[in-house]
N, C-alpha and C positions, 0 to 999 in steps of 0.2 A: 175744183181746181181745173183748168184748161188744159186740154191735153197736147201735150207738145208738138211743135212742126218746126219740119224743117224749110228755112229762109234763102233765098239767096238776097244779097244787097248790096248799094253802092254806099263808100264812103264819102261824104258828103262834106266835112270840117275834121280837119285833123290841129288838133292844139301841142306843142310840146312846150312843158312845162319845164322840165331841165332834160340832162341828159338820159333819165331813165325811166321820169314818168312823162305820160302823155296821153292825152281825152281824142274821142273820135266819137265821134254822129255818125251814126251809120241810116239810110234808108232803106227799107225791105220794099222789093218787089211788090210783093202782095202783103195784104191787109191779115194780121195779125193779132195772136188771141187776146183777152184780156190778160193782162199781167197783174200780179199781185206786189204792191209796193216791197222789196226783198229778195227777190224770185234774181236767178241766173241764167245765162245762156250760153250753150258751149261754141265758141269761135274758132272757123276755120279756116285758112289762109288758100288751102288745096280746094278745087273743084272737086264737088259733088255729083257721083253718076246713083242716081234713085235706084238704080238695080244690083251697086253693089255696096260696099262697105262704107260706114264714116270715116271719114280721114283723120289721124290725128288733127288734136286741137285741144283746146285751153278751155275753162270754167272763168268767169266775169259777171260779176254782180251789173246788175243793172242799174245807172243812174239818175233814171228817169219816171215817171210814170206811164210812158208809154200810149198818153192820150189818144193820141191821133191814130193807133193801132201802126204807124208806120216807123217812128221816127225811136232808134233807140241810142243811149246816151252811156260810153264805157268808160273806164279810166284804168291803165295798162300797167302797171312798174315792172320793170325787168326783174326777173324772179329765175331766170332760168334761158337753156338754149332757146325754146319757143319763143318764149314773152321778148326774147332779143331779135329774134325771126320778125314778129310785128311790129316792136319799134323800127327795124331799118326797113321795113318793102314795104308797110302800110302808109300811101298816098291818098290822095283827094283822086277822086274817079274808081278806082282802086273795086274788084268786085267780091266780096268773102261771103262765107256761108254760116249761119247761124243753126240754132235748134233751141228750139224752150218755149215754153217759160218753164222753168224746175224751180224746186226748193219752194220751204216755208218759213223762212225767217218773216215771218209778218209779225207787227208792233202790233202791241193788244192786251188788253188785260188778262191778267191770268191768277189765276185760284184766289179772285177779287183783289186784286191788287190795285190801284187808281193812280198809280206812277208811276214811271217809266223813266230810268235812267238808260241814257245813248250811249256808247265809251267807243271811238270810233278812232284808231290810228294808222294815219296815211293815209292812204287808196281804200280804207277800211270803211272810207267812210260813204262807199257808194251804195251799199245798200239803205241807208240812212235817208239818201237822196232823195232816192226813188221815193221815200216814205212824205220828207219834208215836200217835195212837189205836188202831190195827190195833196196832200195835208191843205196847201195853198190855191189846189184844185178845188176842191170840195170845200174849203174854209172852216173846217175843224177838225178837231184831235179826237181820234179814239179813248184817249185817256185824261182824267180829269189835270194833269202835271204832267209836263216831257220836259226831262232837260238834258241837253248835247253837250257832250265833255269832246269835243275834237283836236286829237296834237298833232302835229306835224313836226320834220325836223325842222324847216326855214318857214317863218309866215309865208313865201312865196309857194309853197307844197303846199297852205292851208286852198287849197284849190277851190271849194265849195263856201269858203267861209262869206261870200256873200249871200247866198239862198240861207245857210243857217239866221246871218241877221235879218235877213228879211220875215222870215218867221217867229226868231222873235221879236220882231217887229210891229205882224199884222196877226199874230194867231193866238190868242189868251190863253196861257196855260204852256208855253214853249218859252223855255230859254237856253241859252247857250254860251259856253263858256269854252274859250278858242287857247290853243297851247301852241307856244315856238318854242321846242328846246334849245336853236341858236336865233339869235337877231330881234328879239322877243319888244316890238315898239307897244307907245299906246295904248289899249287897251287887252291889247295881246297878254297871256301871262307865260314867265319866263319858266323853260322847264321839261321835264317830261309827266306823262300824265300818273298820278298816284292813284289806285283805287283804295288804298284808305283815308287818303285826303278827298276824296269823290264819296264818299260814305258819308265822313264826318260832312261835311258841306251839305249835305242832302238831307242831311237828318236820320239815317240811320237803316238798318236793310227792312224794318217793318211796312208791310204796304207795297212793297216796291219790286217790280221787276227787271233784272239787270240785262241791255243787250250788249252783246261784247264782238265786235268787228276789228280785223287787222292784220299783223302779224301772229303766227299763230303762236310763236313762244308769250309774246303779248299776251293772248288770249288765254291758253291755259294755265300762267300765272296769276293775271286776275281772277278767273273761276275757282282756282285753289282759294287763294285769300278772300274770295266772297264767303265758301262755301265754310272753309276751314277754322278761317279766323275771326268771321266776320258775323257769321251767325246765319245769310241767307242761305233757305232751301232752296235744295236743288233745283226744283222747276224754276226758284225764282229766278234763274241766271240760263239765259238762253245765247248760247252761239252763236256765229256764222261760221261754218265749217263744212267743205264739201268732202271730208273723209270719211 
């Protein structure tokens, strides 16, 4: 695993998707570790002095793979005084300071498992990202099966929902199935996301490893009904959770 450094960076593209979420490319100064598809980076708004403390600041999955060791990819929802701190003063030019790469939610088989279910709501769905990008990096899948269940509340919050088709598009063995609880067109399905109808679809918890990104009431509801009602072992159901 890489060991963490600290970045400083300009904001390069800032996208706002409605009023409370919003995507920002950031560029680092300097050239930067490898990142593991999942990993996070704690974001800071405050100047950094290397001789004394870290500033307060926020935890963000990373959206990207991080190819180019410079260029990395977040996506914000107001959650809080901070997270509302970044959507109003974070501009294009704009200079903030980073630290990472942390965390191991990496996508992988586990205690032989050869499937891999995605469960990804909201902004939840950025460490996924990262995964689906190296994926279309490198042109294949750690696992024999991947498939993305992603909900949002309006298709227009399905933020990502193009790189998901495009994987399943170009990558054998990945598919994905896209949620709009309002506005729900097309191919869209209408709704919020159920993990027991993500079970029964799938075929059942045998073989399979559950990743579960989002809201955290989200989260610990589904890990209950995996674990409880559902029949999968604990290891099979892995978080993202930075508690």
């Amino acid at each position: 695993m890489a060991q963490p450094v600290h970045f400083k960076a300009v904001v390069d593209r800032v996208e706002q998707h409605d009023a409370d979420v919003a995507s920002f490319r950031l560029i680092s100064e300097k050239r930067l570790p490898r990142f593991t598809p999942g990993q996070f980076i704690h974001l800071t708004l405050d100047e950094y002095d290397p001789s004394g403390y870290w500033p307060e600041s926020r935890v963000f999955s990373v959206a990207n793979a991080v190819a180019d060791r410079r260029t990395l990819e977040l996506t914000i929802s107001r959650q809080g005084r901070y997270t509302r701190r970044i959507l109003g003063e974070v501009r294009v030019g704009r200079s903030v300071w980073g630290k990472g790469p942390y965390g191991e939610f990496s996508i992988e088989g586990r205690n032989g498992c050869e499937r891999a279910v995605l469960i990804a709501g909201g902004t939840g769905i950025t460490p996924f990202c990262a995964f689906m990008d190296d994926a279309l990096h490198v042109r294949a899948l750690p696992l024999k099966q991947v498939t993305l269940y992603y909900g949002a509340r309006t298709p227009g919050l399905l933020i990502y929902q193009a790189l998901a088709r495009r994987c399943a598009s170009e990558l054998p063995g990945f598919r994905t199935e896209l949620w709009a609880e309002h506005g729900a067109f097309g191919d869209l399905r209408g709704g919020r996301l159920s993990v027991d109808q993500i079970v029964r679809e799938t075929g059942g918890t045998d073989g399979t490893v559950y990743y579960l990104s989002g809201p955290m009431a989200m989260i610990r509801s589904f890990q209950r009904t995996l674990i409880d009602q559902l029949g999968a072992e604990t290891a099979q159901v892995v978080i993202d959770a930075w508690e």
